[in-house]
N, CA, C and O atoms as a Tripos MOL2 file, in Angstrom:
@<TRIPOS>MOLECULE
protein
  284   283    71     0     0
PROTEIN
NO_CHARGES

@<TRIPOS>ATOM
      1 N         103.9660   88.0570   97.2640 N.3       1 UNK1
      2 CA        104.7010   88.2150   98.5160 C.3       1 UNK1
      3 C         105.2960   89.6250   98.5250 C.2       1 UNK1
      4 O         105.7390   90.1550   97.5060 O.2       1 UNK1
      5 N         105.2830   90.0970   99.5100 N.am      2 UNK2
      6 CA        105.6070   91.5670   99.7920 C.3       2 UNK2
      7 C         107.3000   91.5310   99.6440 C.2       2 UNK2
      8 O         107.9690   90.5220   99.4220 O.2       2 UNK2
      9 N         107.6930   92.6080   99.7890 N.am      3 UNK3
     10 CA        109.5880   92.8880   99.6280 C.3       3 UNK3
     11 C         109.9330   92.7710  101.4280 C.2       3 UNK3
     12 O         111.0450   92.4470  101.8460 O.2       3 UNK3
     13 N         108.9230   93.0550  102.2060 N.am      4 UNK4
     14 CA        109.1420   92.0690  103.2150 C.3       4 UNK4
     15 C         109.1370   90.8050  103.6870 C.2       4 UNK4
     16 O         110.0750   90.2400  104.2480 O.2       4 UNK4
     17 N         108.0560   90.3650  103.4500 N.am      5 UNK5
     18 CA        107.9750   88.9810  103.2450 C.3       5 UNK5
     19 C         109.4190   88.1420  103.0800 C.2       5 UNK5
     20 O         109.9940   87.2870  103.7520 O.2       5 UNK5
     21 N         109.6810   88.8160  101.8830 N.am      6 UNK6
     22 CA        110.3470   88.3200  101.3630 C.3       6 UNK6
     23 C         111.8120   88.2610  101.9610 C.2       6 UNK6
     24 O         112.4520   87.2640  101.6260 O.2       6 UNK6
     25 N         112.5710   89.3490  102.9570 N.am      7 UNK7
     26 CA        112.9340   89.4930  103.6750 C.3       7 UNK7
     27 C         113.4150   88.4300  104.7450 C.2       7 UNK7
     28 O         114.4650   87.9180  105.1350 O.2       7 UNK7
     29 N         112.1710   88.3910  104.9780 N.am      8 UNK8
     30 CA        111.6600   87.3740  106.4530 C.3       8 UNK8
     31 C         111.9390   86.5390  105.7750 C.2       8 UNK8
     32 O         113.0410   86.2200  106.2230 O.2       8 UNK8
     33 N         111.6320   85.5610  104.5320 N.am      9 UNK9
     34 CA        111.9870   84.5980  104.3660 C.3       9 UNK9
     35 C         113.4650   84.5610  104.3260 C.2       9 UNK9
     36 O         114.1520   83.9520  105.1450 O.2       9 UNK9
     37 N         114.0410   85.4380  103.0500 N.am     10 UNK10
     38 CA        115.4720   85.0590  103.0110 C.3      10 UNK10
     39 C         116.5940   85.0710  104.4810 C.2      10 UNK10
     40 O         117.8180   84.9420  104.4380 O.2      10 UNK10
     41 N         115.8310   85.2440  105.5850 N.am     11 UNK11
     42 CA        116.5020   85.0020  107.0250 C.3      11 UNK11
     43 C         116.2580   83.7090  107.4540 C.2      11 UNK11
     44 O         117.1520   83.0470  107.9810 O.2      11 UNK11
     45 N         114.8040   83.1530  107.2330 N.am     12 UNK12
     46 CA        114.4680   82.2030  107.5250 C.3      12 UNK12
     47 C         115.2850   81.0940  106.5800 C.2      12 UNK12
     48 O         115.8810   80.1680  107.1320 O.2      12 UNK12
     49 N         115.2840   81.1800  105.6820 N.am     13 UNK13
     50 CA        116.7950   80.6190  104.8670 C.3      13 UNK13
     51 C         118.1170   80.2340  105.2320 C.2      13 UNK13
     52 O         118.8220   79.2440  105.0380 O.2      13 UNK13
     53 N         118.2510   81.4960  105.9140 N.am     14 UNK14
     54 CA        119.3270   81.4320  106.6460 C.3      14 UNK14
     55 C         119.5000   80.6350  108.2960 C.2      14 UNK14
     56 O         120.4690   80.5430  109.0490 O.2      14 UNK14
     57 N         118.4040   80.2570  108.3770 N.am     15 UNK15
     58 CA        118.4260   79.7880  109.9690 C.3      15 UNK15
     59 C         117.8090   80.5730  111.3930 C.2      15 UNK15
     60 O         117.5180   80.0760  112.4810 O.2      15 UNK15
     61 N         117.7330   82.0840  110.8910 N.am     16 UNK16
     62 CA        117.4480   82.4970  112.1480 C.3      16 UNK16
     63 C         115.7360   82.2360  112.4030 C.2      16 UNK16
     64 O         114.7740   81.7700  111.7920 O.2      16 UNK16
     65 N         116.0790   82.9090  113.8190 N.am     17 UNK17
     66 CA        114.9500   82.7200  114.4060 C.3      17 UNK17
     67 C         113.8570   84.0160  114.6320 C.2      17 UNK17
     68 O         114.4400   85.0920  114.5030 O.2      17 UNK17
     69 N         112.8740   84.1060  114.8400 N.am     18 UNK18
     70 CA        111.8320   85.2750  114.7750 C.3      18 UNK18
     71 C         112.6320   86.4750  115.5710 C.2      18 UNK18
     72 O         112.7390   87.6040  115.0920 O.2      18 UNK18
     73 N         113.0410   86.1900  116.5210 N.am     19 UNK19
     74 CA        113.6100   86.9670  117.5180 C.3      19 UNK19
     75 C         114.6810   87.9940  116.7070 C.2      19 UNK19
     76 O         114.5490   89.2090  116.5560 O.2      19 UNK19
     77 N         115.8080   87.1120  116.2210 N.am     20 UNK20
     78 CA        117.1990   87.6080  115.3130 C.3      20 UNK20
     79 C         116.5740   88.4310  114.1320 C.2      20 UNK20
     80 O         117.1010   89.5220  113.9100 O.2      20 UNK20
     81 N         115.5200   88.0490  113.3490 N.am     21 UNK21
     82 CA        114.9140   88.6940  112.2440 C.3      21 UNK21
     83 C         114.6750   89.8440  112.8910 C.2      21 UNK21
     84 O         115.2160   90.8980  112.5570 O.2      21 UNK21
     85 N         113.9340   89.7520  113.7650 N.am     22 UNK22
     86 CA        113.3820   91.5100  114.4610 C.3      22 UNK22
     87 C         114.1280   92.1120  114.4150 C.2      22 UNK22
     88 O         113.9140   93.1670  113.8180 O.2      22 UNK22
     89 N         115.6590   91.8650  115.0590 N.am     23 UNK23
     90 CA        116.5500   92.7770  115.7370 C.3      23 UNK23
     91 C         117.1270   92.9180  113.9570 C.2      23 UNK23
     92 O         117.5940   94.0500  113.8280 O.2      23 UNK23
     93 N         117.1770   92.5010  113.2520 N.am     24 UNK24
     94 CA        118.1500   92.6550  112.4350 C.3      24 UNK24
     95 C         117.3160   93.7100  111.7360 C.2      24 UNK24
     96 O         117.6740   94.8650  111.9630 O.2      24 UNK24
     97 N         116.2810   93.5480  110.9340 N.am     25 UNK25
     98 CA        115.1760   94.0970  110.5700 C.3      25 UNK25
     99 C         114.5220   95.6000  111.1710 C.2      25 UNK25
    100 O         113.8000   96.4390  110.6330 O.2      25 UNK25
    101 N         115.0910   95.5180  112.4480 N.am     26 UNK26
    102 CA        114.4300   96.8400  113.4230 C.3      26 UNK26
    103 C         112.6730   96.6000  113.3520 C.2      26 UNK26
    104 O         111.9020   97.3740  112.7840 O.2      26 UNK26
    105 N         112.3550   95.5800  113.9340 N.am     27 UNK27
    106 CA        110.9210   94.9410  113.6690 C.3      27 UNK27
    107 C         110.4790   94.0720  115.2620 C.2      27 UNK27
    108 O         111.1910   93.2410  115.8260 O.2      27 UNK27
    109 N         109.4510   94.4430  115.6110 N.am     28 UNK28
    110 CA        108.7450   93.9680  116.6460 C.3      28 UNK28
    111 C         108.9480   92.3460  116.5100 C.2      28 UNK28
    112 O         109.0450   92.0220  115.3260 O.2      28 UNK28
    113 N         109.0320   91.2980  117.3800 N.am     29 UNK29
    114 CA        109.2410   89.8600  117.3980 C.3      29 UNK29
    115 C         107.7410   89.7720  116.7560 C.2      29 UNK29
    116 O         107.8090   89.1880  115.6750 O.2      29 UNK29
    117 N         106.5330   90.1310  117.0500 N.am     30 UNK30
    118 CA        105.2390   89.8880  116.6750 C.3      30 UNK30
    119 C         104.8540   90.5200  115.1260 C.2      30 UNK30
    120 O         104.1270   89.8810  114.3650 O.2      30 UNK30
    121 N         105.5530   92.1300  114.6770 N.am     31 UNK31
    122 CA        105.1500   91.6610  113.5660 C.3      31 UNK31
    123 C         105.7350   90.5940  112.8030 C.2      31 UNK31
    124 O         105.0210   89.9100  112.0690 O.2      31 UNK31
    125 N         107.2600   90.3410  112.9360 N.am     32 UNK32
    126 CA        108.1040   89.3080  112.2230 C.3      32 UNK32
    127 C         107.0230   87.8540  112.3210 C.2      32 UNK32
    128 O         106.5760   87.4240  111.2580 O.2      32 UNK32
    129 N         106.7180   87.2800  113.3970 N.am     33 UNK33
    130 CA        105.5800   86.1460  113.6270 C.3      33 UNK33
    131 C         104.4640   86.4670  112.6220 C.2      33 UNK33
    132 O         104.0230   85.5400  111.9430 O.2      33 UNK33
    133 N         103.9670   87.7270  112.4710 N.am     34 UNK34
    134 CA        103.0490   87.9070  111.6570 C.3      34 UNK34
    135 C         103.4120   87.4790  110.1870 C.2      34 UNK34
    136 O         102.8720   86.7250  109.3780 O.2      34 UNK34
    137 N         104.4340   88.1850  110.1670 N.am     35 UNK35
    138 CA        105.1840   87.7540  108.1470 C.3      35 UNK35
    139 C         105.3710   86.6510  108.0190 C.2      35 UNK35
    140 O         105.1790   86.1800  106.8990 O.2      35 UNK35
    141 N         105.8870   85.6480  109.2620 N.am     36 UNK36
    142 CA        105.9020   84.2610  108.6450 C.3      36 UNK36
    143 C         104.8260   83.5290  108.4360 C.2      36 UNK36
    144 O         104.7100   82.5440  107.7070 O.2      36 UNK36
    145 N         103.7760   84.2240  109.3280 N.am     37 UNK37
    146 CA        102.3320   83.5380  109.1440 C.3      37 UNK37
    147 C         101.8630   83.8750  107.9820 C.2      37 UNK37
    148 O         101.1080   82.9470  107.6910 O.2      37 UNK37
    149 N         101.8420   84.8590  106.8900 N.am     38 UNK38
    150 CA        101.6760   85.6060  105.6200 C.3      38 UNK38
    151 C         102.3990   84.4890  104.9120 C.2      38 UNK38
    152 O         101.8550   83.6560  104.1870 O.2      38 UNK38
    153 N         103.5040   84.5520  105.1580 N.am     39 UNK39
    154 CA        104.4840   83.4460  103.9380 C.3      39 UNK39
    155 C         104.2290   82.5320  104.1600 C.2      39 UNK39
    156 O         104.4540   81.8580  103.1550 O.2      39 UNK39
    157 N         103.7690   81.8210  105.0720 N.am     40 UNK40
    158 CA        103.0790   80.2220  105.0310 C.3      40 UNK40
    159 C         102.2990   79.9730  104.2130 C.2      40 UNK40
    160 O         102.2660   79.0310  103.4210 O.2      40 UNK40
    161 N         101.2110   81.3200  104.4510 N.am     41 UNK41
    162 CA         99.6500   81.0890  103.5400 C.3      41 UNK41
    163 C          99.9020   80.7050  102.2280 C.2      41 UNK41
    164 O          99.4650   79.8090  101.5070 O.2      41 UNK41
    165 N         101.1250   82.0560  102.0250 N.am     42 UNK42
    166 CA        100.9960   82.3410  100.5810 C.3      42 UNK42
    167 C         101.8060   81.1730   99.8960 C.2      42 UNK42
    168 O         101.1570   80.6510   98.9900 O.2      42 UNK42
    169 N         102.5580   80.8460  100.0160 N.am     43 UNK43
    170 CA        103.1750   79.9530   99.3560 C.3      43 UNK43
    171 C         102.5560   78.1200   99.8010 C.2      43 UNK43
    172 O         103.1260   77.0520   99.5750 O.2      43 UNK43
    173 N         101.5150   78.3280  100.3300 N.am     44 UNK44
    174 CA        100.6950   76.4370  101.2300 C.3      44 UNK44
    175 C         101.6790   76.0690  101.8200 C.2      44 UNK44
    176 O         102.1280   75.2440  101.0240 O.2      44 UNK44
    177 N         102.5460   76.0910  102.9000 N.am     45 UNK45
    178 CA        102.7880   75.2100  103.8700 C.3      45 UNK45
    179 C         102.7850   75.7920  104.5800 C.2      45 UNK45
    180 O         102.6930   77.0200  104.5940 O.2      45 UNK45
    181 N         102.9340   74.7310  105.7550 N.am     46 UNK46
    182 CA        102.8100   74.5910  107.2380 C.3      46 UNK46
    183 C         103.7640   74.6970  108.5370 C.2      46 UNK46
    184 O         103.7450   74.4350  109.7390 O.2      46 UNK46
    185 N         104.3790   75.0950  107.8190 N.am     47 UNK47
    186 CA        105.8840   75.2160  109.0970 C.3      47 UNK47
    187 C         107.4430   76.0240  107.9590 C.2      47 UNK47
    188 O         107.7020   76.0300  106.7550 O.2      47 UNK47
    189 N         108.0280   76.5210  109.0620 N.am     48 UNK48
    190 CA        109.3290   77.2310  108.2320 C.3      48 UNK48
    191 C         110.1920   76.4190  107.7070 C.2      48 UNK48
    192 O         111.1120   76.8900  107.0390 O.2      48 UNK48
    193 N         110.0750   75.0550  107.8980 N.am     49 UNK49
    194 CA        110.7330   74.3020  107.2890 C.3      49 UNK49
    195 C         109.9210   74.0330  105.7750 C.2      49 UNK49
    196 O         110.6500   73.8460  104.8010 O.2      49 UNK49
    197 N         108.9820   74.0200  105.6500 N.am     50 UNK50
    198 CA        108.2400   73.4350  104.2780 C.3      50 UNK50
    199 C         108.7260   75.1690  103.3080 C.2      50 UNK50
    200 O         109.1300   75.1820  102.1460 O.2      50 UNK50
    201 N         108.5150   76.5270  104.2500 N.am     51 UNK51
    202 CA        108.6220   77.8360  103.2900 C.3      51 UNK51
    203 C         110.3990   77.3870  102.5040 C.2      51 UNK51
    204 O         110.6570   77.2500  101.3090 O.2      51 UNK51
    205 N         111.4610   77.2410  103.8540 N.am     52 UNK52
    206 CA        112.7000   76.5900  103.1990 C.3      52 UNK52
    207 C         112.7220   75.8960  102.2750 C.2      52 UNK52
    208 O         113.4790   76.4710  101.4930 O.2      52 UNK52
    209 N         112.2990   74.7870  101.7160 N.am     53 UNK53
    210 CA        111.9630   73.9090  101.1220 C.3      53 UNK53
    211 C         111.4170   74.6620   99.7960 C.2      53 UNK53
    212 O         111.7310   74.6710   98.6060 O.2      53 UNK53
    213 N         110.6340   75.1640  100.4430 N.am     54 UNK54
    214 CA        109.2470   75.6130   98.6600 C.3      54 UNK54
    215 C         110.7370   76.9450   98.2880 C.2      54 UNK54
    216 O         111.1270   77.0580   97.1250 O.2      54 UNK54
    217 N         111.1710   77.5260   99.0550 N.am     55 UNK55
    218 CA        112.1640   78.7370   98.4590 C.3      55 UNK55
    219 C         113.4290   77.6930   97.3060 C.2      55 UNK55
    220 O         113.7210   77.8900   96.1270 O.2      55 UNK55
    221 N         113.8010   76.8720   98.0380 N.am     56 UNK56
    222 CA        115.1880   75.6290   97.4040 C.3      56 UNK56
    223 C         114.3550   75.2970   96.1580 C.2      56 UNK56
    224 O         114.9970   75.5260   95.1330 O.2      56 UNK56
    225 N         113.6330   75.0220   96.0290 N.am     57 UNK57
    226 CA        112.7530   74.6890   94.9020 C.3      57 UNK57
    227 C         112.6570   75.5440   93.7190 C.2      57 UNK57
    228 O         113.1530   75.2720   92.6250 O.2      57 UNK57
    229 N         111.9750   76.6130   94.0120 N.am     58 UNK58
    230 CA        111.8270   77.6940   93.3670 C.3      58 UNK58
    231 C         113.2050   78.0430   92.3810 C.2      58 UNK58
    232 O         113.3380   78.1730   91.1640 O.2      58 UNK58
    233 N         114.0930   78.1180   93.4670 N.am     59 UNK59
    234 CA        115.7020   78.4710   93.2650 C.3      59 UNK59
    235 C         116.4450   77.6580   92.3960 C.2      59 UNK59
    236 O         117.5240   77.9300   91.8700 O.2      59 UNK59
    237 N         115.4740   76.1780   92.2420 N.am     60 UNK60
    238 CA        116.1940   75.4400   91.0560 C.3      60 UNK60
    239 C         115.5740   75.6320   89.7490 C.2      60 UNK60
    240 O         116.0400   75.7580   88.6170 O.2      60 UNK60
    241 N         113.9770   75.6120   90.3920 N.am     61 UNK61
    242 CA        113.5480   75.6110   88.7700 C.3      61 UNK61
    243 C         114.1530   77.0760   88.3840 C.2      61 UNK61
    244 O         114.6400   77.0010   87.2560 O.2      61 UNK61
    245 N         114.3020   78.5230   88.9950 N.am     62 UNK62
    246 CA        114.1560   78.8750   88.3250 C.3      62 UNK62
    247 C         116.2470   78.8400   87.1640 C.2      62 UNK62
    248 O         116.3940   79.3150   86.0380 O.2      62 UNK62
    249 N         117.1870   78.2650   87.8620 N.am     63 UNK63
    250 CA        118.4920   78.1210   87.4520 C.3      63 UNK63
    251 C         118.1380   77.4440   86.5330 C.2      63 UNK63
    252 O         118.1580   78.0200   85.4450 O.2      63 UNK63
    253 N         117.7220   76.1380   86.5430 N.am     64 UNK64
    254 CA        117.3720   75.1240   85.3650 C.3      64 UNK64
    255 C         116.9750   75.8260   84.3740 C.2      64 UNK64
    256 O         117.5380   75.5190   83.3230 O.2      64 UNK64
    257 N         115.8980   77.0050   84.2680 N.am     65 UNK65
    258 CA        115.4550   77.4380   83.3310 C.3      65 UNK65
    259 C         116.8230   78.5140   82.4410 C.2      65 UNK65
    260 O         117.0580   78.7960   81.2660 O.2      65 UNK65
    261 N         117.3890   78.8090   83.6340 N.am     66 UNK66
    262 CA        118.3270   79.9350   82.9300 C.3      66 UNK66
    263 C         119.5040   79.2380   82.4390 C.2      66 UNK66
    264 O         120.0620   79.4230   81.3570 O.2      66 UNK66
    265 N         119.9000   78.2070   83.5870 N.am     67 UNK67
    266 CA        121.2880   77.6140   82.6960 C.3      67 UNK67
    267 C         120.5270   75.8260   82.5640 C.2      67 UNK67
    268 O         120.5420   74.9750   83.4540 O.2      67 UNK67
    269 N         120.0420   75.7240   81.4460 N.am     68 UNK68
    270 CA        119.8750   74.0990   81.3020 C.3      68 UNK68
    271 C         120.9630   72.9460   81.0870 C.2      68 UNK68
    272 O         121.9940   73.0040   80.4180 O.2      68 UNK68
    273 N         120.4800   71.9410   81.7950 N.am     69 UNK69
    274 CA        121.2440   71.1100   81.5750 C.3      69 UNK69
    275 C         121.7770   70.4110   80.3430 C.2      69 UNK69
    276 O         121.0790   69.9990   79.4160 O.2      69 UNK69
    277 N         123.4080   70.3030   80.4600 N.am     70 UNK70
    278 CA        123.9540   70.6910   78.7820 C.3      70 UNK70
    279 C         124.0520   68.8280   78.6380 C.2      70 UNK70
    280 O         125.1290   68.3770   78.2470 O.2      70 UNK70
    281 N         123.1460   68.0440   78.8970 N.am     71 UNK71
    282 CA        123.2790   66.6460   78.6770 C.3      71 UNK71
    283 C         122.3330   66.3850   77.4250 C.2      71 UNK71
    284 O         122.2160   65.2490   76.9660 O.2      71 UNK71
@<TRIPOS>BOND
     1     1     2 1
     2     2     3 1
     3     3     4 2
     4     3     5 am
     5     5     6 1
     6     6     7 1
     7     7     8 2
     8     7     9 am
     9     9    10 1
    10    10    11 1
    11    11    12 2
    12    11    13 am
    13    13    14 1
    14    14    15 1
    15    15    16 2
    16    15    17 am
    17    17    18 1
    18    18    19 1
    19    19    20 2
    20    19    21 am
    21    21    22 1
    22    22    23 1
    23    23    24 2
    24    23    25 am
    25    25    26 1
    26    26    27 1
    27    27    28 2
    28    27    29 am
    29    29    30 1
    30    30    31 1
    31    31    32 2
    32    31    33 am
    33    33    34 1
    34    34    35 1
    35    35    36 2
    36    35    37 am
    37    37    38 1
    38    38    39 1
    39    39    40 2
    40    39    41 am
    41    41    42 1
    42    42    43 1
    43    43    44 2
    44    43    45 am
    45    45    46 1
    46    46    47 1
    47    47    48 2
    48    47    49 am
    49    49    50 1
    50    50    51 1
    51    51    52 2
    52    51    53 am
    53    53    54 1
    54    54    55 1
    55    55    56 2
    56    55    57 am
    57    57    58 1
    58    58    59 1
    59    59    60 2
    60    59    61 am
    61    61    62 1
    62    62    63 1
    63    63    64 2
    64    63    65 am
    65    65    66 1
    66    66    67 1
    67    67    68 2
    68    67    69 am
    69    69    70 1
    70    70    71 1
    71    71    72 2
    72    71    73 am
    73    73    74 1
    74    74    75 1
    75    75    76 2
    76    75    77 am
    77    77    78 1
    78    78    79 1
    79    79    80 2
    80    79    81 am
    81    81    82 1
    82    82    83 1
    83    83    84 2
    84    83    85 am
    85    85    86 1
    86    86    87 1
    87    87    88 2
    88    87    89 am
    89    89    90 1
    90    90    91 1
    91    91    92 2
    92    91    93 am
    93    93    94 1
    94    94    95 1
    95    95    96 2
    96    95    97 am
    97    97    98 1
    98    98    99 1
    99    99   100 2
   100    99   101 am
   101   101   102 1
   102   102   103 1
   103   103   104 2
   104   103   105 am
   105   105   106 1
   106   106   107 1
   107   107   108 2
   108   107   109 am
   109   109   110 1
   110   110   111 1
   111   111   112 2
   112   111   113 am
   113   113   114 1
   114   114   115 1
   115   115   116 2
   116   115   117 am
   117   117   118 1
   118   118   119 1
   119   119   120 2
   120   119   121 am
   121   121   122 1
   122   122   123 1
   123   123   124 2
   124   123   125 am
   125   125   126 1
   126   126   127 1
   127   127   128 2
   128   127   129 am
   129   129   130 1
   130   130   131 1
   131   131   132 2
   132   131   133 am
   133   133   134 1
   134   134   135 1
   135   135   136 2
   136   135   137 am
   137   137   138 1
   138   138   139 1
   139   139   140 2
   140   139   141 am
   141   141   142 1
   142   142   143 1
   143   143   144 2
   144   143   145 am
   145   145   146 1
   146   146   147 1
   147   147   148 2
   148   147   149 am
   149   149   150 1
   150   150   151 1
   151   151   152 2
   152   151   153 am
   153   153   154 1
   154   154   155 1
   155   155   156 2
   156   155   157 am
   157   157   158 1
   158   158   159 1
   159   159   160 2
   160   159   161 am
   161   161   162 1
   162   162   163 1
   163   163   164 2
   164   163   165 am
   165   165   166 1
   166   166   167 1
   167   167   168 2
   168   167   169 am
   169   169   170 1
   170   170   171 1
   171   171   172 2
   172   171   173 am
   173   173   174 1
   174   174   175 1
   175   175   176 2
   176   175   177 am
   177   177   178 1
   178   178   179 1
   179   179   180 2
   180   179   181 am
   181   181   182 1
   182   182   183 1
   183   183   184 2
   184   183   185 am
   185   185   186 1
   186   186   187 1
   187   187   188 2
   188   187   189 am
   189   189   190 1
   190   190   191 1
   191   191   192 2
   192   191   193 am
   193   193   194 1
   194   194   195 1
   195   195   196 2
   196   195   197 am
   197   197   198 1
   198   198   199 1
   199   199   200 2
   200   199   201 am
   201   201   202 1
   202   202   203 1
   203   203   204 2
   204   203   205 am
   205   205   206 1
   206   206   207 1
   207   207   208 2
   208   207   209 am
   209   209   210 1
   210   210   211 1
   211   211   212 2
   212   211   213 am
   213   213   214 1
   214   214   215 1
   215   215   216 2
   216   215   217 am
   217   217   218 1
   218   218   219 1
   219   219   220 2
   220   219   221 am
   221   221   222 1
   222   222   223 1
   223   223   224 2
   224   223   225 am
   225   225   226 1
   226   226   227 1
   227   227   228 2
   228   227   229 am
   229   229   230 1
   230   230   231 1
   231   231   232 2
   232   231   233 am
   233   233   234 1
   234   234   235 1
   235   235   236 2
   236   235   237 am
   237   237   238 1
   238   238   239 1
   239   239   240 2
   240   239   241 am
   241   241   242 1
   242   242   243 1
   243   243   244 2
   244   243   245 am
   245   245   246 1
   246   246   247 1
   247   247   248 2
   248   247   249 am
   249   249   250 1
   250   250   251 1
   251   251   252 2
   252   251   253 am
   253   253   254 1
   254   254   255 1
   255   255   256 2
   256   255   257 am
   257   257   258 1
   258   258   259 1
   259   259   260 2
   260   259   261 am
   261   261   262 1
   262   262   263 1
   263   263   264 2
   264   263   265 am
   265   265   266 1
   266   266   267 1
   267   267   268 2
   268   267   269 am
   269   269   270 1
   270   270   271 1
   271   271   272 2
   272   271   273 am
   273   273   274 1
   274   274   275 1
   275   275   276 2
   276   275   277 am
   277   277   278 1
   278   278   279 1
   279   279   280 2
   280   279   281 am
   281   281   282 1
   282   282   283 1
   283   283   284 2
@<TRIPOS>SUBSTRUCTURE
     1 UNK1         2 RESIDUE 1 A UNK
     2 UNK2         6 RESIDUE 1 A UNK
     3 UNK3        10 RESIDUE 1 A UNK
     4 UNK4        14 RESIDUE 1 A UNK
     5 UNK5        18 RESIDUE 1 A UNK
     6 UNK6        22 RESIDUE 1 A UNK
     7 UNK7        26 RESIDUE 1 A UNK
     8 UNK8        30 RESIDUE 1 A UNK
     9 UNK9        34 RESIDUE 1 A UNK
    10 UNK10       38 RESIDUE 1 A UNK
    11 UNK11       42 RESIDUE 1 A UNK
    12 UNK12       46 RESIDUE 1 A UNK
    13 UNK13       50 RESIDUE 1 A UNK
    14 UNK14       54 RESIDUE 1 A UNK
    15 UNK15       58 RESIDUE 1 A UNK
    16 UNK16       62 RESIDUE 1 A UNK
    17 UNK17       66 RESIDUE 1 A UNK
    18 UNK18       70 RESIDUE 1 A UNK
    19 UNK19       74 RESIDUE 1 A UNK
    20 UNK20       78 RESIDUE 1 A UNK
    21 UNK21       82 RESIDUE 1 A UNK
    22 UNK22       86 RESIDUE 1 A UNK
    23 UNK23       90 RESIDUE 1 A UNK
    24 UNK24       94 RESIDUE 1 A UNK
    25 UNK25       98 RESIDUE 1 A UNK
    26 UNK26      102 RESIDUE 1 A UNK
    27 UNK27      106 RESIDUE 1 A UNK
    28 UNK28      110 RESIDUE 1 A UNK
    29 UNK29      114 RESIDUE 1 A UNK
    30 UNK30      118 RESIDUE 1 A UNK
    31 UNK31      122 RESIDUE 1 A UNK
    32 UNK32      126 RESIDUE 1 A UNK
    33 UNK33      130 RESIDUE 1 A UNK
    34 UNK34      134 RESIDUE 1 A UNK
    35 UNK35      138 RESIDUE 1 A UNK
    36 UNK36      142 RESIDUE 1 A UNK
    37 UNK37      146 RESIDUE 1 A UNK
    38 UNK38      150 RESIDUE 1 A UNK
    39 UNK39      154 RESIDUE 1 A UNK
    40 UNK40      158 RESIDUE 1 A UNK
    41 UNK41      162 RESIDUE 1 A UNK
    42 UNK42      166 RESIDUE 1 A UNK
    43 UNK43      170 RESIDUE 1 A UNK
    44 UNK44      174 RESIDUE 1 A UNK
    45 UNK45      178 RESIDUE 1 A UNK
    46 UNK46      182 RESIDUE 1 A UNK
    47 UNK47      186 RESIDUE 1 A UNK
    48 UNK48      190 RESIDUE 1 A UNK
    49 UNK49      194 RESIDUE 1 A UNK
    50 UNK50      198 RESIDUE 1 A UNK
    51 UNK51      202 RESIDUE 1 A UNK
    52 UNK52      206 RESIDUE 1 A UNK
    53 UNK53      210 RESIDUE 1 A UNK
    54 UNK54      214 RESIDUE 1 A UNK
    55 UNK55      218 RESIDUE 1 A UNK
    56 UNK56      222 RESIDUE 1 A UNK
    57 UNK57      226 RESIDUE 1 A UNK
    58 UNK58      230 RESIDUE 1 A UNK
    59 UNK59      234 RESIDUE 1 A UNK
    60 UNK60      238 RESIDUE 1 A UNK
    61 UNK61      242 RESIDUE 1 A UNK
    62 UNK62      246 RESIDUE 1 A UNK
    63 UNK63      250 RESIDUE 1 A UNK
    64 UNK64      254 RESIDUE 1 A UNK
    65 UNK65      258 RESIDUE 1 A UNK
    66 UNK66      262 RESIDUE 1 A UNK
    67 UNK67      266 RESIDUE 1 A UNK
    68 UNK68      270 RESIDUE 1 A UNK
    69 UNK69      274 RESIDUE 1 A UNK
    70 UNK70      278 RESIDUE 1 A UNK
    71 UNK71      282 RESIDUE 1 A UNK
């Protein structure tokens, strides 16, 4: 995933919408549509809710790995 991409996602994280990413970003509404279509591929799902999801994920395994559970 690109350092944009990546971008786009961590907004999409946040809730906004293609539109708000542009303006925030200084980015055309269409390429922003384009990056989320990139981050779908790349990570297999199908909607910005599943990229949310696969990011929350990621974000645990990778804590779990750094701080394990002291049980």
């Amino acid at each position: 995933m690109s350092l944009r991409e990546g971008e786009v996602l961590g907004w999409i994280v946040e809730g906004k919408r293609d539109a708000e990413i542009a303006a925030i970003l200084g980015l055309s509404t269409r390429t922003v549509e384009k990056h989320v279509q990139h981050i779908l591929e790349k990570v297999g799902v199908e909607t910005r809710t599943g990229a949310v999801t696969w990011c929350h994920e990621r974000r645990r395994a990778i804590e779990s790995a750094i701080i394990p559970n002291s049980q």
